[in-house]
PyMOL Python script that loads the backbone (N, CA, C, O; Angstrom):
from pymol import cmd

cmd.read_pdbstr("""\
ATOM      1  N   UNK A   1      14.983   0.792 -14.785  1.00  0.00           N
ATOM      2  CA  UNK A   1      14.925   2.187 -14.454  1.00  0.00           C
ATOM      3  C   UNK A   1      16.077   2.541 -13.531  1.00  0.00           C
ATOM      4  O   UNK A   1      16.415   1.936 -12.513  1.00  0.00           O
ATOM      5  N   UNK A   2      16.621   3.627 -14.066  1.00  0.00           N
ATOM      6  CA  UNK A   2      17.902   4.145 -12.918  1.00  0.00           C
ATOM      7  C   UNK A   2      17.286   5.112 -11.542  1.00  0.00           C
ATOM      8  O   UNK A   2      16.708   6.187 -11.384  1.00  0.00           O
ATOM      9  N   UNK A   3      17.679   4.272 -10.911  1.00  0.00           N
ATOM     10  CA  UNK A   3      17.571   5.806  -9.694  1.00  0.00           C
ATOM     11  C   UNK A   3      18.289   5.010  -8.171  1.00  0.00           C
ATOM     12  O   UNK A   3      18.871   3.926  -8.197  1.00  0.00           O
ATOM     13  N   UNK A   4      18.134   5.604  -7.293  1.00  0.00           N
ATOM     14  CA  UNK A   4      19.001   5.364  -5.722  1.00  0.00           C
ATOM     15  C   UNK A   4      17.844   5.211  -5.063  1.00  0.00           C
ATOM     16  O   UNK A   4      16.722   5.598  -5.387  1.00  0.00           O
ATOM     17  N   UNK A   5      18.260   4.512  -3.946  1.00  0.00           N
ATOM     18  CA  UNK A   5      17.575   4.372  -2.698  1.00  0.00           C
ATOM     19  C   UNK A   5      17.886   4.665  -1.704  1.00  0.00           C
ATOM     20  O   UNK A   5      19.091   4.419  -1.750  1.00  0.00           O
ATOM     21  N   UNK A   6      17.659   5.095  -0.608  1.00  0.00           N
ATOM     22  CA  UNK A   6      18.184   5.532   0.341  1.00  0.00           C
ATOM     23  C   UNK A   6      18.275   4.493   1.398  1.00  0.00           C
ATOM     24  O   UNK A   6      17.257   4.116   1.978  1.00  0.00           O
ATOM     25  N   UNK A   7      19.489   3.999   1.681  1.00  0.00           N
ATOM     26  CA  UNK A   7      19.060   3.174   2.671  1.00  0.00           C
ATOM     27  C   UNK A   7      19.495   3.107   4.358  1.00  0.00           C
ATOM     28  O   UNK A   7      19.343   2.118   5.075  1.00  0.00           O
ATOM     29  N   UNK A   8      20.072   4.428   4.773  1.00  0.00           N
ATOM     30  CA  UNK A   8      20.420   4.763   5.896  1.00  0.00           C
ATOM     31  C   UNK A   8      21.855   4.838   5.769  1.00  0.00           C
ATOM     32  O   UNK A   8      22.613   4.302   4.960  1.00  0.00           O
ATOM     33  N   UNK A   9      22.117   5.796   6.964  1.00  0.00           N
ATOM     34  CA  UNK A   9      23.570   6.179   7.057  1.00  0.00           C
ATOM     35  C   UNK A   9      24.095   6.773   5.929  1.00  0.00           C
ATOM     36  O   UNK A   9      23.637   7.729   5.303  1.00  0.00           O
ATOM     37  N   UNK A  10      25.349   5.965   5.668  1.00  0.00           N
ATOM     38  CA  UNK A  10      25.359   7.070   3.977  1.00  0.00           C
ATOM     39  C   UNK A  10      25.209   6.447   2.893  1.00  0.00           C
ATOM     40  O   UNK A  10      25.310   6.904   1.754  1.00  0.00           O
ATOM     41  N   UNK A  11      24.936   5.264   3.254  1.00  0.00           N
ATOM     42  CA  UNK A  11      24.239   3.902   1.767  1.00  0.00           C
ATOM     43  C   UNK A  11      22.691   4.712   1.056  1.00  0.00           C
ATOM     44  O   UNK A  11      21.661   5.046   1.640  1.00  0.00           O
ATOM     45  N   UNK A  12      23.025   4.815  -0.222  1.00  0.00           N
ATOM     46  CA  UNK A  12      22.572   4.736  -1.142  1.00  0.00           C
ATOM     47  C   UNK A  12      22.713   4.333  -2.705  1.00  0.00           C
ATOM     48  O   UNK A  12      23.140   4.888  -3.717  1.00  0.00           O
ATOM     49  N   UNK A  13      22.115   3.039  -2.370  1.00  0.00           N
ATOM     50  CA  UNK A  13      22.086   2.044  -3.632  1.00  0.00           C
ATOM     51  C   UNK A  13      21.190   2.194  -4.674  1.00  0.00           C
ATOM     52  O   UNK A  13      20.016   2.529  -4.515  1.00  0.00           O
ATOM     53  N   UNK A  14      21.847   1.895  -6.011  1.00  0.00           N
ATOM     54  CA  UNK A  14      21.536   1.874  -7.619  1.00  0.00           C
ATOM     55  C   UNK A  14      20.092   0.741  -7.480  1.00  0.00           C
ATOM     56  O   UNK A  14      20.339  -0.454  -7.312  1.00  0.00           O
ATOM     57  N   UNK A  15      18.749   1.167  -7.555  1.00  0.00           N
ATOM     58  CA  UNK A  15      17.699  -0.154  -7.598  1.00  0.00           C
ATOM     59  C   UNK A  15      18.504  -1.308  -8.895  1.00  0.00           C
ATOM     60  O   UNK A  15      18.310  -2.515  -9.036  1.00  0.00           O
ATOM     61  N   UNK A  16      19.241  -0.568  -9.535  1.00  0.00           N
ATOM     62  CA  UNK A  16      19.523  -1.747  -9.959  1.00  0.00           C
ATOM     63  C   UNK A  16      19.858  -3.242  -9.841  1.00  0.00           C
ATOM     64  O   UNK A  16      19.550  -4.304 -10.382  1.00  0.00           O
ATOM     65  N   UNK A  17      20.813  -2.682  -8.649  1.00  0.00           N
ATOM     66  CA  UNK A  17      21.921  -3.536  -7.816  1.00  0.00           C
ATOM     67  C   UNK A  17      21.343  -4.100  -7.186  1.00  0.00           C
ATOM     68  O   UNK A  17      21.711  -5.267  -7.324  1.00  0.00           O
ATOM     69  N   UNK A  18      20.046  -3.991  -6.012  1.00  0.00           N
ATOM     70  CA  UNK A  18      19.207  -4.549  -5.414  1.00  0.00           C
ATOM     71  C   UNK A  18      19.212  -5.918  -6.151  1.00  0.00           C
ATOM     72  O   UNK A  18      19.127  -5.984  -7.377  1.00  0.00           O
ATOM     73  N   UNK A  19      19.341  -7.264  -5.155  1.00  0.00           N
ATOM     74  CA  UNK A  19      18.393  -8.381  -5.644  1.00  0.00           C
ATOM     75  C   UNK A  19      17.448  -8.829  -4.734  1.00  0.00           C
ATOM     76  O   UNK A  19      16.676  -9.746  -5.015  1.00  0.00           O
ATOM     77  N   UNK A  20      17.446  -8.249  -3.652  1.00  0.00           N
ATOM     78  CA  UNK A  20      16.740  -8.567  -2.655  1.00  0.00           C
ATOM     79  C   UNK A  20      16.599  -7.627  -0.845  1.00  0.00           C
ATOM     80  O   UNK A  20      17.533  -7.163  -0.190  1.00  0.00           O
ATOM     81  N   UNK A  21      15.088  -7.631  -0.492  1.00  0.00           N
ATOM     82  CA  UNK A  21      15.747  -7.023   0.707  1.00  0.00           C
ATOM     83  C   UNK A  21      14.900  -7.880   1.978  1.00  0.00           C
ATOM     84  O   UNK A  21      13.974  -8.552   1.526  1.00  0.00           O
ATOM     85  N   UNK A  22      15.044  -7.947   3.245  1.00  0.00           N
ATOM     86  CA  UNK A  22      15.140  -9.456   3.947  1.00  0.00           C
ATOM     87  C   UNK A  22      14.720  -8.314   4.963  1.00  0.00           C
ATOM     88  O   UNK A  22      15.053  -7.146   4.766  1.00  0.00           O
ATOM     89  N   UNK A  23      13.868  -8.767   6.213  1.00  0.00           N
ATOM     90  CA  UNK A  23      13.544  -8.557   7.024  1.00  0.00           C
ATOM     91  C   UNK A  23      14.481  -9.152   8.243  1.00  0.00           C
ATOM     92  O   UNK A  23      14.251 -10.358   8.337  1.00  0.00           O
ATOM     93  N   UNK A  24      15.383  -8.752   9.134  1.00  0.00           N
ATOM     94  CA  UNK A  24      16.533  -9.605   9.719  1.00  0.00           C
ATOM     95  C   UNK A  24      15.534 -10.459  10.488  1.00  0.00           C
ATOM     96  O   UNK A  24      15.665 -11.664  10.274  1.00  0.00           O
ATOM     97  N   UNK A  25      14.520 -10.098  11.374  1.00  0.00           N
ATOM     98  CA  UNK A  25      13.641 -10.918  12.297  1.00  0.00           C
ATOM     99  C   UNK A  25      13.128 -12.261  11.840  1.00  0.00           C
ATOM    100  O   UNK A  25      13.052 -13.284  12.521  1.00  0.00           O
ATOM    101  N   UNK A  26      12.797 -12.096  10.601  1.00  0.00           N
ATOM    102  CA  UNK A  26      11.882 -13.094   9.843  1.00  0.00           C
ATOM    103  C   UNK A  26      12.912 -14.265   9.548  1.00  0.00           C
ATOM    104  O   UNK A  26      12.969 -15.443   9.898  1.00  0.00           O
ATOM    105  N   UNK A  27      13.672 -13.471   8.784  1.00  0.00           N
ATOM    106  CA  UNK A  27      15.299 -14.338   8.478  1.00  0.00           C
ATOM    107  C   UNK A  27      16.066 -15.007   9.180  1.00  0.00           C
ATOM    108  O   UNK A  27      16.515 -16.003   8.613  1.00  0.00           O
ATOM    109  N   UNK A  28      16.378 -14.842  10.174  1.00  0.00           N
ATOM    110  CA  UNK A  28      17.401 -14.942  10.599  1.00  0.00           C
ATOM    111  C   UNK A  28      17.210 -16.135  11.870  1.00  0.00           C
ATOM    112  O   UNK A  28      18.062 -16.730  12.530  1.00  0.00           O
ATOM    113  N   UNK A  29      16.008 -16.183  11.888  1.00  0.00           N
ATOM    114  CA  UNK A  29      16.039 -18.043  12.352  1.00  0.00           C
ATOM    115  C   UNK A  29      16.326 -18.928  11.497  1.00  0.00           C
ATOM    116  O   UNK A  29      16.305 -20.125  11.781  1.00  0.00           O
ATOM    117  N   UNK A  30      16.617 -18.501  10.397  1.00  0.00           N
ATOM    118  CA  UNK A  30      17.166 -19.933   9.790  1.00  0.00           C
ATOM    119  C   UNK A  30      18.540 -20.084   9.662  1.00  0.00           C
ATOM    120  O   UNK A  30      19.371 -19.299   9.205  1.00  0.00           O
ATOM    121  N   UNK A  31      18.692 -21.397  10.209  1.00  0.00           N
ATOM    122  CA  UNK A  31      20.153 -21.347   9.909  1.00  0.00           C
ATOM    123  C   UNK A  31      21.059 -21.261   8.381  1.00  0.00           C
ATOM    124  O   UNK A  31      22.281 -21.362   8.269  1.00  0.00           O
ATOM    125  N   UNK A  32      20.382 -21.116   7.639  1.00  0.00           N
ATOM    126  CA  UNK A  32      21.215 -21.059   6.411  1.00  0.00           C
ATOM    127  C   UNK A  32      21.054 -19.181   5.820  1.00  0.00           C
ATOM    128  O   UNK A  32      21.685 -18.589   4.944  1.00  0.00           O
ATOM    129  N   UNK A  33      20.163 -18.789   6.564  1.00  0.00           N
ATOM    130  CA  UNK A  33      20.591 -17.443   6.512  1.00  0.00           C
ATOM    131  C   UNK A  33      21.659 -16.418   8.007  1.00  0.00           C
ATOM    132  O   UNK A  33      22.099 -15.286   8.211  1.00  0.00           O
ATOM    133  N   UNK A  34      21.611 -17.568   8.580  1.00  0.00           N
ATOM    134  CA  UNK A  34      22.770 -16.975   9.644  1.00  0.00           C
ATOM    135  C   UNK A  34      23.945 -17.918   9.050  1.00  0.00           C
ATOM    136  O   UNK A  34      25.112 -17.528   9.077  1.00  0.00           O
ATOM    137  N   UNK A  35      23.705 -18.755   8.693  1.00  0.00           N
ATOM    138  CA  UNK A  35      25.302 -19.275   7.977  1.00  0.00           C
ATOM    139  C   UNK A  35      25.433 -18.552   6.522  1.00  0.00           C
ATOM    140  O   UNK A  35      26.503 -18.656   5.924  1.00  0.00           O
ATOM    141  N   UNK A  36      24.502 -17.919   6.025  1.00  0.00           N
ATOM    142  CA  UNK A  36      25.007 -16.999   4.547  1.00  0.00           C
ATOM    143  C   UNK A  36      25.808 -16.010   5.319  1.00  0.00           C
ATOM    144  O   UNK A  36      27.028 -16.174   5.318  1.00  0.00           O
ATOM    145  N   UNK A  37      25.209 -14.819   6.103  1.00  0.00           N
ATOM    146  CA  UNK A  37      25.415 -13.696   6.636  1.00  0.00           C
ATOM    147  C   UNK A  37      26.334 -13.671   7.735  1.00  0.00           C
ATOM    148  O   UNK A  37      26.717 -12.615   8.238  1.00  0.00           O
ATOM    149  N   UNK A  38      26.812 -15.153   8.241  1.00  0.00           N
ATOM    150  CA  UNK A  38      28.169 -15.367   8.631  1.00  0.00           C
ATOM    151  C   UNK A  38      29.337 -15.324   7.704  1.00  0.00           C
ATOM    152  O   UNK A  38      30.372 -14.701   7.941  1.00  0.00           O
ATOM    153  N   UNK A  39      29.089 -16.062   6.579  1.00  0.00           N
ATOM    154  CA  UNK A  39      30.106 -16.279   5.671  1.00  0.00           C
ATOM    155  C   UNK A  39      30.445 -14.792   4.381  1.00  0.00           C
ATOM    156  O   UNK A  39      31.274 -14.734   3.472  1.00  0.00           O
ATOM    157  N   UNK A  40      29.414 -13.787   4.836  1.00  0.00           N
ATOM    158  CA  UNK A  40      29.618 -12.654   3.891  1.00  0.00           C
ATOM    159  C   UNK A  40      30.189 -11.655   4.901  1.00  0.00           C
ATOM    160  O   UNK A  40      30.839 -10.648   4.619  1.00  0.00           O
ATOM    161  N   UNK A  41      29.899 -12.023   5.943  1.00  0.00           N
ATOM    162  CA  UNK A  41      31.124 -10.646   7.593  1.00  0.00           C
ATOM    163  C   UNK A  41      32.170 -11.466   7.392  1.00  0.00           C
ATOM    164  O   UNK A  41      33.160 -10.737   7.453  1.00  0.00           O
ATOM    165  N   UNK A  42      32.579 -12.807   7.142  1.00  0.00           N
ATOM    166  CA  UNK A  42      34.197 -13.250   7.527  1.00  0.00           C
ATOM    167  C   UNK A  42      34.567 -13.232   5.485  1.00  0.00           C
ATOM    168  O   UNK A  42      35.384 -14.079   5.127  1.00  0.00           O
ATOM    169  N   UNK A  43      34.263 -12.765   4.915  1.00  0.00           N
ATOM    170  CA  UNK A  43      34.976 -12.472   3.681  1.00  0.00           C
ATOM    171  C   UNK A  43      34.638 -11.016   3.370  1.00  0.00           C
ATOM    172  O   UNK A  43      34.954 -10.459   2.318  1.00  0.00           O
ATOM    173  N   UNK A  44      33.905 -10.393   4.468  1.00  0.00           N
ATOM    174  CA  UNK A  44      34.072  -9.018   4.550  1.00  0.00           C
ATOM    175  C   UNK A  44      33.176  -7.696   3.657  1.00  0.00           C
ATOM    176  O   UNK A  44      33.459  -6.506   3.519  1.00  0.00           O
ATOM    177  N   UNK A  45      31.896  -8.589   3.110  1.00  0.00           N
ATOM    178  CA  UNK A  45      31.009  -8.307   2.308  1.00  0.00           C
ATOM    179  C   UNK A  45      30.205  -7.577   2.882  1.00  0.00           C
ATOM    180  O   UNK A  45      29.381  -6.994   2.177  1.00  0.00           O
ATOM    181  N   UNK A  46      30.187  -7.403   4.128  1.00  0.00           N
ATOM    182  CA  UNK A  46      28.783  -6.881   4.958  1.00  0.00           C
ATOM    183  C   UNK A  46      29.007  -5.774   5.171  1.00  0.00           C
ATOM    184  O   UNK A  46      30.183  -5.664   5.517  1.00  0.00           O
ATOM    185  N   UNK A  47      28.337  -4.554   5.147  1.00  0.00           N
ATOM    186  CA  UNK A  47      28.708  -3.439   5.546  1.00  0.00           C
ATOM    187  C   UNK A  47      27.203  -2.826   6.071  1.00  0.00           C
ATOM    188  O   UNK A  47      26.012  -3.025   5.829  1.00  0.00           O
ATOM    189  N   UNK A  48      27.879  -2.115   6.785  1.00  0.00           N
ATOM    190  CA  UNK A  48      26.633  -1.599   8.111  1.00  0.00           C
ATOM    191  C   UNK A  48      26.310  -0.225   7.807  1.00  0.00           C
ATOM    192  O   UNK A  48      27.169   0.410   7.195  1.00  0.00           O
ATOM    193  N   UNK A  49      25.253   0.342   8.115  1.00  0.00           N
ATOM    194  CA  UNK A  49      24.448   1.220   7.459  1.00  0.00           C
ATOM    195  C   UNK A  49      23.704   1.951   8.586  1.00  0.00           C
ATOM    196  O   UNK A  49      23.476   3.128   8.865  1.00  0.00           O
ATOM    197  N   UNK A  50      23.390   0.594   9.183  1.00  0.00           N
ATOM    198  CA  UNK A  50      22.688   1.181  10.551  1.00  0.00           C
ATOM    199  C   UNK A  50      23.270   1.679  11.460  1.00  0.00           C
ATOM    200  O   UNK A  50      24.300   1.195  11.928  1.00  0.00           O
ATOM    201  N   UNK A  51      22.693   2.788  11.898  1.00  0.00           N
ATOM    202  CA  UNK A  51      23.667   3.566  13.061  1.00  0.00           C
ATOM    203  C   UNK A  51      22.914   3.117  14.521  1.00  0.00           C
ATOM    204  O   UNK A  51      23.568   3.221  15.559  1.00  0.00           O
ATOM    205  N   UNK A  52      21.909   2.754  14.550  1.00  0.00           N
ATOM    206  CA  UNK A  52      21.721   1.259  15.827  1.00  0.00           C
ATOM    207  C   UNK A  52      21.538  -0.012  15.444  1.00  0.00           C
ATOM    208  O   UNK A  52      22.190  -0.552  14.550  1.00  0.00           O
ATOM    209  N   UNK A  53      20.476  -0.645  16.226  1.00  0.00           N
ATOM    210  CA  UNK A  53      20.617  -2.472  15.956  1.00  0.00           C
ATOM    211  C   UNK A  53      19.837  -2.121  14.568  1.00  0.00           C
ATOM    212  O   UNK A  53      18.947  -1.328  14.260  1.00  0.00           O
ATOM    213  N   UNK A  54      20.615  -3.107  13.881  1.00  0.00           N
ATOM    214  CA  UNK A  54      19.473  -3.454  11.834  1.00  0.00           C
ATOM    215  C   UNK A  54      18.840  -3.901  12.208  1.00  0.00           C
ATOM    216  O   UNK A  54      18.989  -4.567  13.233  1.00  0.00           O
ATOM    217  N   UNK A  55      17.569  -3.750  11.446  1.00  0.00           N
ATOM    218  CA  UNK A  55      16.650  -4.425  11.001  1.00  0.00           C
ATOM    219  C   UNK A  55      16.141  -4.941   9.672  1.00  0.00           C
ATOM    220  O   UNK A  55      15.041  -5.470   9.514  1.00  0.00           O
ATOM    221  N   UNK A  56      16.799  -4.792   8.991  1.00  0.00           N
ATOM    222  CA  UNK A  56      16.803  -5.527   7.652  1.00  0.00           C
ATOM    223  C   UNK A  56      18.362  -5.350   6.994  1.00  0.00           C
ATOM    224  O   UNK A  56      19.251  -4.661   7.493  1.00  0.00           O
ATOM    225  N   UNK A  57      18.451  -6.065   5.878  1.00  0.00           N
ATOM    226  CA  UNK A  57      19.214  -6.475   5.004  1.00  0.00           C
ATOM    227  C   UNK A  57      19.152  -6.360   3.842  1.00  0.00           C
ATOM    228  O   UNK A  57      18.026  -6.664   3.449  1.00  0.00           O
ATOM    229  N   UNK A  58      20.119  -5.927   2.697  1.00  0.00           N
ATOM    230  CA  UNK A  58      20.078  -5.553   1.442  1.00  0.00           C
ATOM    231  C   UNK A  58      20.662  -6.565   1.003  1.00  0.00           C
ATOM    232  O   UNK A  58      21.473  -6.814   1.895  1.00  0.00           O
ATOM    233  N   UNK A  59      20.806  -7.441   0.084  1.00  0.00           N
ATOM    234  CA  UNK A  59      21.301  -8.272  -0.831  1.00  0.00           C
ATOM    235  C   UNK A  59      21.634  -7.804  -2.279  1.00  0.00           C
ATOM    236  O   UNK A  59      20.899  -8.007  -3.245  1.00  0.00           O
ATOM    237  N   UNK A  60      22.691  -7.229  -2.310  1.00  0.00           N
ATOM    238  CA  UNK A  60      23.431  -6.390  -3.932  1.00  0.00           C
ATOM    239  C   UNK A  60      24.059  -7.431  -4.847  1.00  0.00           C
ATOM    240  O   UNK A  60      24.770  -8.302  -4.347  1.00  0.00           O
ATOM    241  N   UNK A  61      23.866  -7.397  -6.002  1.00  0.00           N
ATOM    242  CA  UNK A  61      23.871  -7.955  -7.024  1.00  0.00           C
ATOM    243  C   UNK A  61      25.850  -8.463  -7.095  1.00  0.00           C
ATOM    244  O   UNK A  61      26.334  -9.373  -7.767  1.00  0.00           O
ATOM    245  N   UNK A  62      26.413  -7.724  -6.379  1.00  0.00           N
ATOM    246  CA  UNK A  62      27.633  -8.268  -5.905  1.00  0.00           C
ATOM    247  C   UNK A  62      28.216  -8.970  -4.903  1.00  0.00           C
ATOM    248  O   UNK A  62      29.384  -9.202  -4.591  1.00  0.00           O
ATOM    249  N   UNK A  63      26.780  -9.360  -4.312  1.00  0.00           N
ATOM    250  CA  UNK A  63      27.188 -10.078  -3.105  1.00  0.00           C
ATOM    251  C   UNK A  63      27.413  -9.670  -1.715  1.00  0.00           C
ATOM    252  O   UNK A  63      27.348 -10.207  -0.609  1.00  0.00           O
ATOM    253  N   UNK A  64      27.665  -8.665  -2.130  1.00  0.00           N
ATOM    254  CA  UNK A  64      27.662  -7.560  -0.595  1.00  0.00           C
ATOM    255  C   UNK A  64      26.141  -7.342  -0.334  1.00  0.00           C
ATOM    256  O   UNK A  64      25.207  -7.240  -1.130  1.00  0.00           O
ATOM    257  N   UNK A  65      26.188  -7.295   1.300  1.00  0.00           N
ATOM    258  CA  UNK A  65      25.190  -7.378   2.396  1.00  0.00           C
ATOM    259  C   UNK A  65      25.265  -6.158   2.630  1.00  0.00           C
ATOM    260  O   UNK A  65      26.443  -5.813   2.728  1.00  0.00           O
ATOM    261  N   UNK A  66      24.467  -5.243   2.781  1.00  0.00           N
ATOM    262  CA  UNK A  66      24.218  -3.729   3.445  1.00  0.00           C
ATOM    263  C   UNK A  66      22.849  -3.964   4.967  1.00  0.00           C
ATOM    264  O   UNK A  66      21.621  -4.037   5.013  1.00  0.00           O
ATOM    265  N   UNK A  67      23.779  -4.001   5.805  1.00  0.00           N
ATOM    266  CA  UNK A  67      22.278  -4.119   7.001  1.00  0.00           C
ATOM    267  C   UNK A  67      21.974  -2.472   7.424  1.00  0.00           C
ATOM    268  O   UNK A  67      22.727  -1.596   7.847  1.00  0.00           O
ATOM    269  N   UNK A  68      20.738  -2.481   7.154  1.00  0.00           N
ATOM    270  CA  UNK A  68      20.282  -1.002   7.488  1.00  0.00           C
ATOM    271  C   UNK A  68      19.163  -1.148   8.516  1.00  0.00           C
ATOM    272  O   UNK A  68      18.499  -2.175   8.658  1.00  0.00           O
ATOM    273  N   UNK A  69      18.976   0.278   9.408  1.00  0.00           N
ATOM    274  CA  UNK A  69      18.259   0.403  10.075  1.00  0.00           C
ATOM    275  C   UNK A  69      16.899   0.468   9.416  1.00  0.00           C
ATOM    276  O   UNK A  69      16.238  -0.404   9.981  1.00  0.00           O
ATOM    277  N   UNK A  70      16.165   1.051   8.523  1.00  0.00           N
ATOM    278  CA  UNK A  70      14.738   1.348   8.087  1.00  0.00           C
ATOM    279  C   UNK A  70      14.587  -0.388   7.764  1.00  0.00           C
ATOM    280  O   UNK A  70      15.355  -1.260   7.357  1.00  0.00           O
ATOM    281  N   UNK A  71      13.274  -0.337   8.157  1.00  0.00           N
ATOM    282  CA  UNK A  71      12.495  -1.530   7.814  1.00  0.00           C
ATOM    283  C   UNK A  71      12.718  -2.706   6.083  1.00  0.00           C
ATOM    284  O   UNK A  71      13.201  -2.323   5.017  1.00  0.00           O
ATOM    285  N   UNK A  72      12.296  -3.778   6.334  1.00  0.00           N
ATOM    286  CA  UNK A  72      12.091  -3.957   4.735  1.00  0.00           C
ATOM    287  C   UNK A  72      11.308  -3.413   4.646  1.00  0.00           C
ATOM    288  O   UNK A  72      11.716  -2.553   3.866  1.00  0.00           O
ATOM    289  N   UNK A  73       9.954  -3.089   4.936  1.00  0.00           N
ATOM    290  CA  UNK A  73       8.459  -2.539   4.542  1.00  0.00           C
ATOM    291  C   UNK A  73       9.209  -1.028   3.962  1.00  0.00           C
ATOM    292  O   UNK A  73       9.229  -0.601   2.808  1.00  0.00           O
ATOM    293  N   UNK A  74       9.765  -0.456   5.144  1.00  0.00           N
ATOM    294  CA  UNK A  74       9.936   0.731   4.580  1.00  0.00           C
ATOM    295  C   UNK A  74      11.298   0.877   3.032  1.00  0.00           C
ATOM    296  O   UNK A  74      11.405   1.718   2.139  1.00  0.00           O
ATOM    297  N   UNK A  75      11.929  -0.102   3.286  1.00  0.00           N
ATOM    298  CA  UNK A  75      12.443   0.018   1.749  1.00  0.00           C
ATOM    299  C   UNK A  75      11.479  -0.513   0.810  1.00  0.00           C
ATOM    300  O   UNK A  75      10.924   0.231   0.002  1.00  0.00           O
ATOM    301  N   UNK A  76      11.292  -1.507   0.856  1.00  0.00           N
ATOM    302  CA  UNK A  76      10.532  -1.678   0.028  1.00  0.00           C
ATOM    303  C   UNK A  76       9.354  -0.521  -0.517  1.00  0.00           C
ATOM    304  O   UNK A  76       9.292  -0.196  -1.702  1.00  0.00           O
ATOM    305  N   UNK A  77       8.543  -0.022   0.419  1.00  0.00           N
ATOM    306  CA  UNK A  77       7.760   1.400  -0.118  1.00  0.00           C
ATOM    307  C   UNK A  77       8.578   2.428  -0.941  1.00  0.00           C
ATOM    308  O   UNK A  77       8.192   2.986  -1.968  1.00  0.00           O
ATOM    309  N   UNK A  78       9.843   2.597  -0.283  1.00  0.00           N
ATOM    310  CA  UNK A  78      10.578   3.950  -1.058  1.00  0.00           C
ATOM    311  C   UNK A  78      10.937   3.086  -2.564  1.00  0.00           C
ATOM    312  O   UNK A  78      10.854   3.917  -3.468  1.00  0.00           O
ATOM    313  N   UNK A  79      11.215   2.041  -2.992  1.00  0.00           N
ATOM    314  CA  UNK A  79      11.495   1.526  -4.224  1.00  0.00           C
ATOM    315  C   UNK A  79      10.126   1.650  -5.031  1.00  0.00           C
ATOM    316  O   UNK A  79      10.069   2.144  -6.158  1.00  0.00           O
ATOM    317  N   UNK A  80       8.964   1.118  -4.291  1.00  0.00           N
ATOM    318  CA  UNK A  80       7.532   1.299  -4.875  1.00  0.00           C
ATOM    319  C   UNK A  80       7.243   2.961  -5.355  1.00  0.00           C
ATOM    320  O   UNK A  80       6.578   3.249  -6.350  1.00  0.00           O
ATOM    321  N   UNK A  81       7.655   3.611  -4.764  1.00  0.00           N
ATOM    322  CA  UNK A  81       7.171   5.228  -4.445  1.00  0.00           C
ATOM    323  C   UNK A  81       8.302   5.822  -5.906  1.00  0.00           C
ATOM    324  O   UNK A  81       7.866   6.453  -6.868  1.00  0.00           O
ATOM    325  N   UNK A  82       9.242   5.562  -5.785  1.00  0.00           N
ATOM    326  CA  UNK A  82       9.982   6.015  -6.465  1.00  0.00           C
ATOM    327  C   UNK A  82       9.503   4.952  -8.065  1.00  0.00           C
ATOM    328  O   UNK A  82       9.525   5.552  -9.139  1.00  0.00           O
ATOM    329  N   UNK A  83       9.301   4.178  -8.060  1.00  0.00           N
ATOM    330  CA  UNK A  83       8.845   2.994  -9.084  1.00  0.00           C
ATOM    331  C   UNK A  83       7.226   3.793  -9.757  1.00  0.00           C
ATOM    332  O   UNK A  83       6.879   3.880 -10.935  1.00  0.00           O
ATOM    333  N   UNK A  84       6.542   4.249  -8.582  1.00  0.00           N
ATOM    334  CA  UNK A  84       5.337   5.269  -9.469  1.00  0.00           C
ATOM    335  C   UNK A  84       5.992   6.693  -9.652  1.00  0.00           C
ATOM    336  O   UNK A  84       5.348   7.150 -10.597  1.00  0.00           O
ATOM    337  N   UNK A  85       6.637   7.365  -9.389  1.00  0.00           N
ATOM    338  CA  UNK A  85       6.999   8.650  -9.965  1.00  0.00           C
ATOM    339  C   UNK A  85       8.067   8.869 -10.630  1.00  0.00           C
ATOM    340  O   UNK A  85       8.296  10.053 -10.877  1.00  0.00           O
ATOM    341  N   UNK A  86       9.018   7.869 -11.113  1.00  0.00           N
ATOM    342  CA  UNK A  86       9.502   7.677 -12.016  1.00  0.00           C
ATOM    343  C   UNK A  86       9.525   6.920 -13.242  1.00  0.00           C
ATOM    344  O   UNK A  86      10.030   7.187 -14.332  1.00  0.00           O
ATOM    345  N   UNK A  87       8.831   5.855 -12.813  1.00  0.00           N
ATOM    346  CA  UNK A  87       8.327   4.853 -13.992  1.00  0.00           C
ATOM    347  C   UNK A  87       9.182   4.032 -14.360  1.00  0.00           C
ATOM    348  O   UNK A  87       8.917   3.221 -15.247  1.00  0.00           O
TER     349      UNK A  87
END
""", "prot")
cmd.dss("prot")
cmd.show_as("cartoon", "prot")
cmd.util.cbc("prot")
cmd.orient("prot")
């Protein structure tokens, strides 16, 4: 199904593109997700969304990182929400 998500600031991504979205808190004690999300800011993949501290993370089907302020819960609902009224 085609449609956008909103994901703060002026990011709004294709659900297509989505492969994943990460809670930074939950995540980010592990070291192999602070060594992914190191190695996608020093090849320049990461782009910021949040206009204060993120709290979650987008994972795009290109490899690029989008850290946004709204929750995973709350992306995740707007993909659900939009997933029942569009079908």
């Amino acid at each position: 199904m085609k449609g956008f998500v909103y994901a703060g600031g002026d990011a709004a991504l294709d659900r297509d593109d989505i492969v994943g979205i990460f809670d930074l808190d939950n995540t980010s004690w592990s070291y192999l997700t602070r060594d992914f999300l190191s190695r996608a800011e020093r090849d320049g993949r990461v782009k910021n969304a949040a206009e204060d501290l993120p709290r979650s993370f987008i994972l795009c089907g290109d490899e690029t990182v989008i850290l946004t302020q709204p929750t995973a819960a709350t992306l995740a609902r707007r993909l659900e929400d939009q997933e029942r009224t569009y079908g």
